[in-house]
Residue, then its C-alpha position, 0 to 999 in steps of 0.5 A: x092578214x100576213x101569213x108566217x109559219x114555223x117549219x123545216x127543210x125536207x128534200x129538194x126535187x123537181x116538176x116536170x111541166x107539160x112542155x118537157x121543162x122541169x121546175x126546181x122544187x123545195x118540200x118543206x114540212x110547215x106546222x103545225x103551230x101554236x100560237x105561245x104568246x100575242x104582244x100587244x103594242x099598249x103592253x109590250x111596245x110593238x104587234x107580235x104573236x110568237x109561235x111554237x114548233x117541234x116536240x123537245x124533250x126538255x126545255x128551260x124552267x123558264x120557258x116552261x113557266x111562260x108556255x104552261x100547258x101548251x107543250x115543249x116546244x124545239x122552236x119558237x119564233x115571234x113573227x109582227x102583226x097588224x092586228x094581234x087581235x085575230x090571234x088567240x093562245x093556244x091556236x093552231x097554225x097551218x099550212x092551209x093558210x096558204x095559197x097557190x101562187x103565194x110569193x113567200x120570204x123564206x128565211x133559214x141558216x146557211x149550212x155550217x163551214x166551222x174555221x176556214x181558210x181565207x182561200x175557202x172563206x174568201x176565195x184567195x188565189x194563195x201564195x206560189x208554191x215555189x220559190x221560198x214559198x214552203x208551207x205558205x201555200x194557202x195563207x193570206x200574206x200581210x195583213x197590215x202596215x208597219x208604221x200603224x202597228x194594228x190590224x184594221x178592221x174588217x180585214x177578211x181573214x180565217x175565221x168561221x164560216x157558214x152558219x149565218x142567217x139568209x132570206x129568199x123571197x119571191x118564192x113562189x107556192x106550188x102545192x100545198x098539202x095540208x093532210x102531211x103538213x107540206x109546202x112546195x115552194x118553186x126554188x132553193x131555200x137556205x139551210x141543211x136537210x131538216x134545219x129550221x125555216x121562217x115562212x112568211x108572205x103578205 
């Protein structure tokens, strides 16, 4: 059976091992859970179970129509399944499904640059900063022919920055303390400090 779970970015630390070695370490606050929704293949088309996490003050009507009783949920995020099954609505999902030695996928939201520059975006070396050059310093110079009259695409450009979806995997369960709802993960996972995480593991 596959183990996925809703949680967030904590702090990042380290472990010191017997040798004197340290170890990178992310704490990562997992769950609860409940599970809102299980979509089967014969009513929906595909295995699913959607879960829910976070306390909201408000949510949509019609979210609320769909969850009734089962809470507001900030998150809510639907993981594949073999067999939909094992899973009830209303159950509650933990940490404690988890193991030491776990190699889990780990997917977040890089942290958010808003509008940059083609030198920060894309790492350009810019203009010379004499020379005819003023107030040219940090721009990006032609971005096209004359003779095809367009911009092609794909061009790297200014543009927003950051804020996209990353996966690690391979990240390998350390600890598990299902008392504060934690999980060490050896390693750097993507995101802010208390931005949201897809746990997953086979």
């Amino acid at each position: 059976m596959s183990k996925f779970i809703i949680g967030q970015k904590n702090i990042m630390t380290r472990q010191f091992l017997a040798d004197g070695l340290w170890i990178p370490l992310t704490i990562i606050e997992a769950g609860p859970c409940v599970v809102t929704a299980v979509k089967t293949k014969e009513k929906h088309g595909y295995n699913a179970v959607q879960l829910g996490f976070g306390q909201a003050k408000h949510i949509k009507k019609p979210q609320s129509l769909e969850l009734k009783d089962l809470g507001k949920f900030k998150y809510l995020k639907e993981f594949r399944v073999d067999n939909p099954a094992d899973y009830k609505i209303g159950q509650k999902i933990d940490v404690s499904q988890f193991a030491l030695g776990d190699k889990v996928k780990v997917t977040g939201f890089g942290k958010g640059r808003g509008f940059a520059g083609v030198v920060k975006r894309h790492g350009f070396s810019g203009q010379p900063a004499t020379h005819g050059h003023k107030d040219q310093l940090r721009t990006s110079g032609s971005i096209g022919a004359g003779g095809v009259q367009h911009v092609f695409k794909g061009l790297r450009m200014a543009g927003h920055m950051g804020d996209t979806q990353i996966s690690v995997i391979n990240l390998e369960v350390v600890a598990i303390k299902p008392e504060v709802n934690q999980l060490w993960v050896k390693g750097v996972v993507p995101g802010a400090w208390h931005s949201k995480l897809f746990i997953f593991a086979k």
